[in-house]
N, C-alpha and C positions, 0 to 999 in steps of 0.2 A: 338314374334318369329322373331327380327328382323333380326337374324344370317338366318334364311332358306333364307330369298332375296337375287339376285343377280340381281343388277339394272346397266345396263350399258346405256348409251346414246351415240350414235354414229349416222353420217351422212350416212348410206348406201344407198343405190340409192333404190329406191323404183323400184318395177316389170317396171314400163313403161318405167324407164330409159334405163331399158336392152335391148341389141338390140337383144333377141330373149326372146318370153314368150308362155308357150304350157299349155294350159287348157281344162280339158275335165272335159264335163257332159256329164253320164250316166244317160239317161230319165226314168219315170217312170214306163214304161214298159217294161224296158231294165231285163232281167232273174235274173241278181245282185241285180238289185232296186226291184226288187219283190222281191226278198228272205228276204233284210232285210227290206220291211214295211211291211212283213210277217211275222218276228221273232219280231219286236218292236209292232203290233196291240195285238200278243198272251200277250207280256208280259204286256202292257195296260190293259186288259180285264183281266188279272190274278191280277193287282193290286186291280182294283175295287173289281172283287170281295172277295180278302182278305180284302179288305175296310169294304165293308158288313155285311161279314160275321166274320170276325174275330176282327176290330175294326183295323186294319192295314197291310201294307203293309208286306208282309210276304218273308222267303227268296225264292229265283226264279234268275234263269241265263238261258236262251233260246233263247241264241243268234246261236244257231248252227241251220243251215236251207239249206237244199240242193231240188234245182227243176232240174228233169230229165225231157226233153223236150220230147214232145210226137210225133206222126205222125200227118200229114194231107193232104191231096192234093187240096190246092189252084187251084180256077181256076173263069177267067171272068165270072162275075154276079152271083159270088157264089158258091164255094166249099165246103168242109167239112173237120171236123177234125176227122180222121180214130180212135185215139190212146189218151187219154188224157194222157196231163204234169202230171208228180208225182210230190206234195209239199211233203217233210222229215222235220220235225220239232222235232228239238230236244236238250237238256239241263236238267237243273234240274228245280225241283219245290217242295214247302208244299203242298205235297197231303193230306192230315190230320192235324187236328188244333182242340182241344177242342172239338172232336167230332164232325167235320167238314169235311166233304170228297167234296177234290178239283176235280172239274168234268174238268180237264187236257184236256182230247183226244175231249170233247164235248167246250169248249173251243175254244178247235183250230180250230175245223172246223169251229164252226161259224166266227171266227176272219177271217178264209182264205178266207172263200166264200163272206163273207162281203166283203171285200178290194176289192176283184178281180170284183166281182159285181159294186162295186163304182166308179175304176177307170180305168177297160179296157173297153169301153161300148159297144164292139163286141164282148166280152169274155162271155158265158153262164158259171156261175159258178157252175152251178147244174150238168152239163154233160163235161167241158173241162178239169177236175181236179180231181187228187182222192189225199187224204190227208191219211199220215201215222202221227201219234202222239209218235213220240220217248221219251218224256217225262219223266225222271225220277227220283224217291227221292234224296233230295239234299245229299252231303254227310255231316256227323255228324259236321269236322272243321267248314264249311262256315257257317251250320245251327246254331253253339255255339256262333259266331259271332252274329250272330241275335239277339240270345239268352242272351249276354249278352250286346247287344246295350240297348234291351228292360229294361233292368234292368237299367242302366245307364242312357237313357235316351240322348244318346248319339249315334252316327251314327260312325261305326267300321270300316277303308277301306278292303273291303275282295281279295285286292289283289294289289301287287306292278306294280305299273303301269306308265305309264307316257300320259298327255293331251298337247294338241299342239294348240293355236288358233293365228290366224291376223285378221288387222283392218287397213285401210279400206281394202273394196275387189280394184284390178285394173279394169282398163274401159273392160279389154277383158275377167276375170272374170266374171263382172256385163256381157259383151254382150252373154256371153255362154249358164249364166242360163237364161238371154231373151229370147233367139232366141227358145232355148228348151222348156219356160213354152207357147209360141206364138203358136211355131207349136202345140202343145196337145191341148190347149183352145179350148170353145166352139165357138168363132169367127171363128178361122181360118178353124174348121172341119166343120163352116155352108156355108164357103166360097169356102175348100175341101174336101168334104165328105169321100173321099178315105186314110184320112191322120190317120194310126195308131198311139196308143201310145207309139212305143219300138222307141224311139230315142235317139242318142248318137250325139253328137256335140265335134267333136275336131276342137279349135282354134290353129291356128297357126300365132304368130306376128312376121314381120322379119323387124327390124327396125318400117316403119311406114306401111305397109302394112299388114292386116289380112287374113288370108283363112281359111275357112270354111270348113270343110271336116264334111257331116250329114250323118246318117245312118235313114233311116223312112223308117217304114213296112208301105206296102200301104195295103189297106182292100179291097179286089177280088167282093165283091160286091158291092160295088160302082164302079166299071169300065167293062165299055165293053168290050174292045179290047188291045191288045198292046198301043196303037195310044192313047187311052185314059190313059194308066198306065203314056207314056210319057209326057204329056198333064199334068196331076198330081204331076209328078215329077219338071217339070219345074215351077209348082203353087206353090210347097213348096218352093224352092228356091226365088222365088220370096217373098213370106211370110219372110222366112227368112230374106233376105234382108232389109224388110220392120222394124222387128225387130230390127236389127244392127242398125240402121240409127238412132233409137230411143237412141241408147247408146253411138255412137262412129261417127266423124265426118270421122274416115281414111277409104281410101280406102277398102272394103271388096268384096273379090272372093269368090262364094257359088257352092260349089260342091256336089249333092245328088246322094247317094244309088252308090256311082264312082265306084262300081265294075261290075255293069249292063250288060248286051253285047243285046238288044235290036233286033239283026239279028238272033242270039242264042236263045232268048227267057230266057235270066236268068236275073230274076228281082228281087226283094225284094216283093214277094207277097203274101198274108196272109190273112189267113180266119178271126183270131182274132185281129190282128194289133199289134201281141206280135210274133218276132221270138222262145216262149218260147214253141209255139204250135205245133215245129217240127225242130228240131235239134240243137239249141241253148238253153245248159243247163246253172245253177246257181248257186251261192253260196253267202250266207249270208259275209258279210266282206269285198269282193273285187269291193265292188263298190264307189261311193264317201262317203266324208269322210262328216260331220256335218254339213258344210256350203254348201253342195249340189255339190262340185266340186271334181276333181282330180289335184292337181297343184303341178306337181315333182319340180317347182322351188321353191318352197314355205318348209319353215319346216312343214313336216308333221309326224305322227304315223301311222303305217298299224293297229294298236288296232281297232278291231270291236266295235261299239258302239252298233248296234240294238239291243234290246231281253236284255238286260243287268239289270236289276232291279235298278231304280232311287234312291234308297236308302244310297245302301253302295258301289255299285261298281263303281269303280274309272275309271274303263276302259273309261266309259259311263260320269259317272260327271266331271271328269278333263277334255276331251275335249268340252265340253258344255262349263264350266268355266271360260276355256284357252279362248274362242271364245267372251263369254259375258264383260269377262274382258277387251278383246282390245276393242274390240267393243269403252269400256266405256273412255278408255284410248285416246283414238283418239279423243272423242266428248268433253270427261272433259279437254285436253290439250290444247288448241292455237297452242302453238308453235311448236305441235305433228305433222309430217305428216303422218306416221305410227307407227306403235306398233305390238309386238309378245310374247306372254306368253307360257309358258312350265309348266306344274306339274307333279312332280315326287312323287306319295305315297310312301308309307310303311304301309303292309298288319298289320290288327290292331292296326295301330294308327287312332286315330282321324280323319273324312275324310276332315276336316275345319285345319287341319295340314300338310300341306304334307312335307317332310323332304326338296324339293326345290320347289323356286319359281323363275323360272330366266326370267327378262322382260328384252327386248330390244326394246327402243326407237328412231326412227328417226329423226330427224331436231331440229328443238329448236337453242335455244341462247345457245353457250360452257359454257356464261358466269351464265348461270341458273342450271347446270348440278346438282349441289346438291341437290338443289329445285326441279327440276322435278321427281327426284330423290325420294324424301319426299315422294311428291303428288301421283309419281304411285305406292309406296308402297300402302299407303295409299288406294288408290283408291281398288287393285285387295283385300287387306285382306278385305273392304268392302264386294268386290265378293265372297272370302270365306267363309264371316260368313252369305250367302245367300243361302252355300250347302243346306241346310235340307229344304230349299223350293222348292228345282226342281226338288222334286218327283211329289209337288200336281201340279206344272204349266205342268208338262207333263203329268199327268193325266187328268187335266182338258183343255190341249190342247191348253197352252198359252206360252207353247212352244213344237218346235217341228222341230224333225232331219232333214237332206238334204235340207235344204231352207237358206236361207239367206235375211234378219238378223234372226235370230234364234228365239228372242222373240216378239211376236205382240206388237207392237207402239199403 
């Protein structure tokens, strides 16, 4: 398929050379990051058990998930949550298989209360949430797709799509998702107990200076008074700090919860350490994209990945792909500084085909341009004929969305 490549090599200044770069991570806690390891645990736990029971991965897309944020009234050394969040979980799925009925709505709940139990650990998941299961039989097209994958023996893309990845991440990328996986750890919450997991970090670089702008839900019972919220406040930043430092020599300014007013009494404060518990709602898609970021400077797709079934949907494989490809492209090249991949399908073709594959390489010798040329062919159709393995690596959790690098080393 050497006609689908389009390989150019060109010297473009890589993100740090620019004199402005704007990166946001949305934290695990954040209403968007809930909604999609919401929509991607159901469609996990729906793979398995078509594993089981059916001897395979069956058709399913449930990537559509909306959280409507509940009441609560926060307050020093412990409030309450009046109203629980609604989780809306909803897409298609094989409810029936060889005489097999998919237990869909019993599914999801377990899948929601699991998550939420695992990784908000001031979230009660038996009483902060009520789960609606929207769930419903796939339509006949997409299901025939399946149907005649299984025949074939071969993986159909069920939909025209396009995947976007880079390699390497920039220093104020890597510092984003630091500063955000520091603050949630079990270090920094045994050092401040009051530190929720809804965190959002937007970097901002101007030239050679960074700022910091964090949003963290503090937890109402771990502090006594105002005097301690602020006290806490000025702990994160500092934490943060501490973070940065680990990734980036420039100069960084850290700014927590900046919309506060402390004389007013308006804080960022919270029973669960999720603003999802009282008027910050959600939706599956509009949070980071595969490699755990938001970066408008970077090519990106708005395509949701979560809830998406690893199999045949492209929406979900081509940016996984796009991502593992530069990845490899940058490590396998010397004279690589960076790399960027695109795939564009077409709905039942081949999903190891896509109609484009367009790479764009940075630095290198002009005088090797045909050769490098070669090699990163070479290299991503390698990545290609690796599709039909990143259903069991995501099932078995050896890879896995919003993180970066993508797959365990």
């Amino acid at each position: 398929m050497p006609d689908r490549f389009d390989v150019r090599v060109a010297d473009a200044p890589p993100p740090e050379e620019r004199s402005v770069e704007v990166v946001e991570r949305k934290g695990l806690g954040h209403p968007d990051s809930i909604c999609d390891a919401l929509a991607e645990e159901l469609s996990l736990d729906l793979c398995r058990f078509y594993l089981e029971h059916g001897g395979a991965i069956l058709h399913h897309n449930v990537d559509k998930a909306l959280l409507v944020a509940g009441r609560s009234a926060p307050r020093f050394e412990g409030g309450q949550v009046l109203e629980p969040m609604q989780v809306m979980l909803a897409g298609r799925a094989t409810t029936a298989f060889r005489g097999v009925e998919t237990p869909v709505a019993e599914l999801a709940n377990t899948a929601v209360r699991r998550w939420l139990g695992e990784h908000l650990h001031a979230f009660d998941p038996l009483n902060h949430v009520n789960i609606q299961c929207l769930v419903r039989p796939g339509s006949s097209e997409l299901v025939g797709l399946f149907d005649e994958e299984r025949k074939s023996h071969r993986a159909l893309s069920n939909d025209t799509s396009c995947g976007v990845g880079y390699a390497p991440l920039s220093e104020v990328e890597r510092l984003a998702l630091a500063v955000e996986a520091h603050l949630r750890s079990a270090e920094a919450r045994a050092r401040e107990p009051a530190l929720g997991e809804d965190i959002k970090v937007m970097a901002v670089r101007r030239d050679d200076a960074v700022r910091l702008t964090i949003s963290c839900a503090m937890i109402d019972s771990a502090l006594a008074d105002l005097a301690a919220y602020g006290r806490a406040r000025d702990h994160a930043a500092q934490l943060a700090h501490e973070a940065a430092g680990k990734v980036t020599s420039l100069p960084v300014s850290v700014e927590v919860n900046a919309a506060d007013d402390l004389a007013a009494g308006r804080i960022f404060l919270t029973v669960t350490g999720t603003s999802a518990e009282s008027g910050d709602d959600g939706q599956a898609g509009r949070g980071n994209r595969v490699n755990g970021l938001i970066t408008p400077g970077r090519a990106m797709t708005i395509e949701s990945v979560a809830g998406k079934n690893p199999v045949t949907h492209v929406g979900k494989l081509y940016n996984l792909t796009a991502g593992l490809a530069a990845e490899r492209l940058v490590e396998a090249l010397p004279d690589v500084r960076a790399a960027a991949c695109r795939l564009v399908s077409q709905i039942g073709s081949p999903i190891e085909e896509p109609q484009l594959v367009e790479i764009r390489l940075s630095g290198g010798d002009p005088g090797r341009d045909p050769e490098l040329a070669a090699e990163a062919t070479r290299i991503v159709r390698d990545e290609l004929a690796l599709l039909p393995q990143l259903a069991d690596d995501l099932v078995r959790g050896r890879l896995k969305l919003d993180r970066w690098p993508l797959r365990d080393r």
